[in-house]
N, C-alpha and C positions, 0 to 999 in steps of 0.2 A: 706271897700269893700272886699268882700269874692276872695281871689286868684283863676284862674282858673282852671278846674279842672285839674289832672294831666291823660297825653294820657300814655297809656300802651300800648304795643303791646305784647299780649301773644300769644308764639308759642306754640304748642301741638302735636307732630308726631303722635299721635294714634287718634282714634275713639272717638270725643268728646263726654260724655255721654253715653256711655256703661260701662261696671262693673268697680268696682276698682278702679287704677288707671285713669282710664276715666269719671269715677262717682266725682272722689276728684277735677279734672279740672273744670268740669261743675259747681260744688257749688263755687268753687274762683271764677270763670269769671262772675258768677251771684250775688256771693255773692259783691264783689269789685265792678261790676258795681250799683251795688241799692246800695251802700254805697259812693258814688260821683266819680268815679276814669270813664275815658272815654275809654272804651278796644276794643279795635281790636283784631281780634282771625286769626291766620291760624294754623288750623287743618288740620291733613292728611284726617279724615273726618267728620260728623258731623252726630248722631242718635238721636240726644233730642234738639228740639228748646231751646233757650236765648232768654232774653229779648229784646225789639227792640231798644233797645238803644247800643246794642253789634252788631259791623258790623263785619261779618264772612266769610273767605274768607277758600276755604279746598285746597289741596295741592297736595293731590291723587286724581284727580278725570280728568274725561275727558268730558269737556261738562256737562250729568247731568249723566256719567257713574263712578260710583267707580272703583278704583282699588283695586282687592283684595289682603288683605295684605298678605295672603297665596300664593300667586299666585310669590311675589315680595320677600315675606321676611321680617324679622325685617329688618334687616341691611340698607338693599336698602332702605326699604322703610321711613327709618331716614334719611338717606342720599339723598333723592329724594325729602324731607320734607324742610331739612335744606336749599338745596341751593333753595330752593323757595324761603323761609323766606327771607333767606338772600340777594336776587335780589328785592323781596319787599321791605326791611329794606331799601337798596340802594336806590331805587326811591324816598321814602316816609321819610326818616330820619327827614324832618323837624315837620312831624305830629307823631313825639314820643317821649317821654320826659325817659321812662322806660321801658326795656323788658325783659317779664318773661318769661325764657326757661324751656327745660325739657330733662332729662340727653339722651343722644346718640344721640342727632339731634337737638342739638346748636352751635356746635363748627364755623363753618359758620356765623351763625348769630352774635355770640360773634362778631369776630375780626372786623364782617359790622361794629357793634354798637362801639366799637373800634375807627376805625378809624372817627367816627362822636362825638365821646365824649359822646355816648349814655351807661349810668351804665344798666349791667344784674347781676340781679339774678336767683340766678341756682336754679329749687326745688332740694329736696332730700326728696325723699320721703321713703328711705331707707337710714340704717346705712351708713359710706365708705362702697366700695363694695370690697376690699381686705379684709376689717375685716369680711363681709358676708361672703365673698366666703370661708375665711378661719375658720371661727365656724360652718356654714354648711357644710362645705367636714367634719369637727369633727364629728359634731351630727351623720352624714347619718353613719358614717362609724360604731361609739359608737352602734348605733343601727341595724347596718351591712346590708342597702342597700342602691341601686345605684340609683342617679336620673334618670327619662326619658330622651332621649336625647331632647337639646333645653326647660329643664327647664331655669326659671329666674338664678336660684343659679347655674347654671351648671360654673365652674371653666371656664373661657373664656380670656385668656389675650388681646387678640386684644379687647375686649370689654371693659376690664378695663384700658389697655395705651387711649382710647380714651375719659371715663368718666374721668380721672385723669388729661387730658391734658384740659378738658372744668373743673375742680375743679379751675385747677390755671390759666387760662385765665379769666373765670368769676370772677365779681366788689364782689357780696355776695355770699351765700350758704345760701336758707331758710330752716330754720333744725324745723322738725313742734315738735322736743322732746329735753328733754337736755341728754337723750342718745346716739340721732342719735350728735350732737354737739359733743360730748364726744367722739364719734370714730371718730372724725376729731381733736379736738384738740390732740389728744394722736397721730398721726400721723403729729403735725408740724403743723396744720395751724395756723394760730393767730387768738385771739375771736374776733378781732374787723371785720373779715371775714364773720363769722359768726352771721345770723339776725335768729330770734329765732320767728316763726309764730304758729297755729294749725289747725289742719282740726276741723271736727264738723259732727253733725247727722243732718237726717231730722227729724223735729218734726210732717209733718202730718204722718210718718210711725211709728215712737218709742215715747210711751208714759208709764209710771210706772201705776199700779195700785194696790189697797189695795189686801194685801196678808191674805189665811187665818189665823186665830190665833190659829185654833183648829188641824192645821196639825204635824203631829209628826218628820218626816222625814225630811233635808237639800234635797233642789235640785239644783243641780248645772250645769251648762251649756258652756258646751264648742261649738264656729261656728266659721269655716272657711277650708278652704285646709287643710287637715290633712295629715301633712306631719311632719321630723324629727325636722324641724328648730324650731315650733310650741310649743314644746313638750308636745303632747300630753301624752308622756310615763312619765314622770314626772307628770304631772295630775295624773292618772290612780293610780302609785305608793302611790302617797301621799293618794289620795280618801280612797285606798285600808285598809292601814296603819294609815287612821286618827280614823277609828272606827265609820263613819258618814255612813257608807255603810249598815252598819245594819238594819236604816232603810230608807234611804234617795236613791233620786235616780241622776243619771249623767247622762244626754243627749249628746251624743255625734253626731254635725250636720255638716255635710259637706262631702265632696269627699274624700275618703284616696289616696295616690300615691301609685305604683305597689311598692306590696314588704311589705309597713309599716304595714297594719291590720294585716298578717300572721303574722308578729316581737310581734305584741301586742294581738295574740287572747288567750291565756290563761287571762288575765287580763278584757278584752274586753267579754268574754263569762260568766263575774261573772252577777249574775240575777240582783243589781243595776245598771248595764252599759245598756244604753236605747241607740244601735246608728240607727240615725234616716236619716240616708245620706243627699244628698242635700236637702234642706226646701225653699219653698217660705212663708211659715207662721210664720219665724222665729223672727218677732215684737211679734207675740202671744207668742210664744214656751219661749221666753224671759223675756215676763210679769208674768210669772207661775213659774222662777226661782229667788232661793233668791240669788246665786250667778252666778258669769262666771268668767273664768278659763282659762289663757292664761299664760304658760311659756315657753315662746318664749327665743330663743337665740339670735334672729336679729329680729328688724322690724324697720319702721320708726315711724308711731305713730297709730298702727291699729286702724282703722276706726268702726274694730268692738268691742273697746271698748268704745267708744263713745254711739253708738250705744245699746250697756248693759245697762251704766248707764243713759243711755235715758231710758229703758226701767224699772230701778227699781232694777238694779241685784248690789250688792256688788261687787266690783274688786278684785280678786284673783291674781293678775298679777307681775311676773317677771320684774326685773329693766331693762333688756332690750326690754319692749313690745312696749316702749314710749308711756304709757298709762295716761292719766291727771287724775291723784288721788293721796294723801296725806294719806303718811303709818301714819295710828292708828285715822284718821282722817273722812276719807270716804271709804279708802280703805285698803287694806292691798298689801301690797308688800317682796316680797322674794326674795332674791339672782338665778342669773341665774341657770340652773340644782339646787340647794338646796334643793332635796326631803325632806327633816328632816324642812326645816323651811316651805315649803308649808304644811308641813303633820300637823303640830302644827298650822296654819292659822287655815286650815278647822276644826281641831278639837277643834277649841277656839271656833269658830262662832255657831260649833252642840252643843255644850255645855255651853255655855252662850249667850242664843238667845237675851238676854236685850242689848248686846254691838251690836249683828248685827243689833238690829232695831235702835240704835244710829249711825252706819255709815251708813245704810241706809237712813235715814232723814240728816246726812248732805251731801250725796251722790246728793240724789234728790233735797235738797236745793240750790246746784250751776248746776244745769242741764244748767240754764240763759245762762253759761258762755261759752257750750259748743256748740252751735248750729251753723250752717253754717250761719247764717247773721252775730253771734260775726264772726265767723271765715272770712267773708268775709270783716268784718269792719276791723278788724286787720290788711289783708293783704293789705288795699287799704292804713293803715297807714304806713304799711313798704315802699307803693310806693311810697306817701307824703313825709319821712323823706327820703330816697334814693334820692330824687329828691333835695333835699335841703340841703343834704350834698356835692352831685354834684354843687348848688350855691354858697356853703359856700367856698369849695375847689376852685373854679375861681372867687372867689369875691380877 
């Protein structure tokens, strides 16, 4: 007889299925429930139906009116989140076996679930954030500007005493890279703390497709916030310096933050550098490049590497991007900031296109493993063995 399925209750203080961070929720809650796990959702609010088998309750709202988060604030508006959850949690504890929180608007729910004997795991969907905050106040400064006020990275200690205080209250920590795990371990926690998940692409939006063989040039592609943490000036540098710019071209797609494009227009004004600002056609713009280019200082496990190699592109990426590829295998990877060994990457690839089309093919051969149903079947198995480690431990 197949055991019953395991009940979740996942909380989410933001805008379920909107960009980002709200996009990586919507695929777990969907992905974990079509993978057998039973979830209950309280979201601050909700923009993209769920399956009907997910019962969704929102947490900002009044009647059928939202509350604008603008209007409230992050802060409030986690805090207005949590003690929802958390008066739910108390009603409801017996219809939960596991609840998956999300950093600034658990602490509440934690200590409910606490005192019911109910295990949380915490996401992380970023590095620690003391070791953010502290590589990004570096980068910004290395490249000598200031963030907007009310960026994510902006240095905030009442923000980090309270993610710190929900690290060591919460059962696990799911770390979706074994970089983001790594800036926890080097700061004390112990691995057995630590459950090790991943996010995934959508497969109706990113797909590869046959590149031509008659093209002369590398193209390589950089998307997302362009910002110092990113580095994109590390890209640029290497590009510059690999010799692949000669005839190859770099697309550069997304937003810059005040300050950064001025830092990089000499670099940025060379005739290979193609910037194409924000893109909605960025599946296409993707399938037409034979690489993507992230060295990042801090991330969790960007989503838009997944996304690349859904679409067919080589990973160029930084040990801190928490990108899922295998140096000298599918991908290649370089030491954070290490212009001299990015710059050697790209000029291996423009110059021995037989090795690119070999991690290309086994790039595109485990695509299988990276799509949001693996990534949902995964996480509904961290619920399963959480749930049975909590048996094992009062057996």
């Amino acid at each position: 007889m197949n055991p019953p399925p395991v009940r979740v209750l996942y909380s989410f203080p933001h805008k379920l299925g909107a960009g980002r961070i709200c996009t990586t929720a919507w695929h777990q809650i969907e992905g974990a429930s079509r993978s057998g796990a039973r979830v209950t959702v309280l979201a601050g609010s909700q923009v993209r139906p769920l399956n009907d088998a997910v019962t969704v309750r929102t947490t900002l709202a009044l009647g059928k009116l939202r509350v604008p988060y603008k209007l409230v604030g992050r802060d409030l508006a986690c805090h207005w989140h949590d003690m929802t959850t958390a008066r739910w949690l108390n009603a409801n504890h017996r219809e939960v076996d596991v609840v998956h929180g999300w950093p600034l608007g658990s602490l509440r729910t934690i200590r409910t679930a606490k005192r019911h004997g109910i295990p949380v795991v915490l996401e992380r969907p970023n590095a620690h954030t003391a070791y953010a905050y502290e590589e990004v106040e570096r980068e910004n400064r290395d490249v000598g500007i200031v963030l907007p006020d009310n960026h994510d990275h902006e240095v905030d200690p009442k923000r980090l005493a309270l993610e710190e205080t929900e690290y060591a209250e919460a059962d696990y920590l799911l770390c979706p890279s074994d970089f983001v795990a790594k800036t926890f371990l080097d700061r004390g926690f112990a691995e057995s703390k630590l459950v090790r998940h991943q996010y995934g692409y959508d497969l109706s939006r990113f797909s590869p497709q046959q590149l031509s063989a008659t093209r002369d040039g590398l193209v390589m592609i950089y998307a997302g916030v362009v910002e110092p943490r990113k580095g994109l000036h590390h890209a640029l540098k290497a590009w510059l310096a690999s010799g692949a710019h000669e005839k190859g071209t770099f697309m550069v797609c997304g937003e810059f933050v005040p300050g950064y494009r001025e830092r990089l227009e000499p670099m940025l004004s060379h005739p290979s550098v193609k910037i194409m600002g924000h893109r909605k056609d960025l599946p296409e713009l993707m399938r037409q490049a034979d690489l993507f280019v992230l060295s990042s200082v801090e991330e969790g496990s960007a989503l838009v590497t997944y996304e690349a190699r859904g679409s067919g592109c080589v990973l160029l990426v930084s040990d801190a991007s928490g990108a899922v590829c295998e140096h000298g295998h599918d991908g290649l990877i370089h030491p954070m900031r290490d212009v001299e060994a990015l710059t050697s990457h790209i000029r291996l690839l423009d110059q021995e296109r037989p090795l690119l089309e070999v991690l290309r093919a086994a790039s595109i051969s485990g695509l299988g493993q990276l799509t949001w149903d693996e990534a949902g079947r995964r996480l509904a198995d961290v619920y399963r063995s959480v749930q049975r480690r909590l048996a094992a431990a009062a057996a």
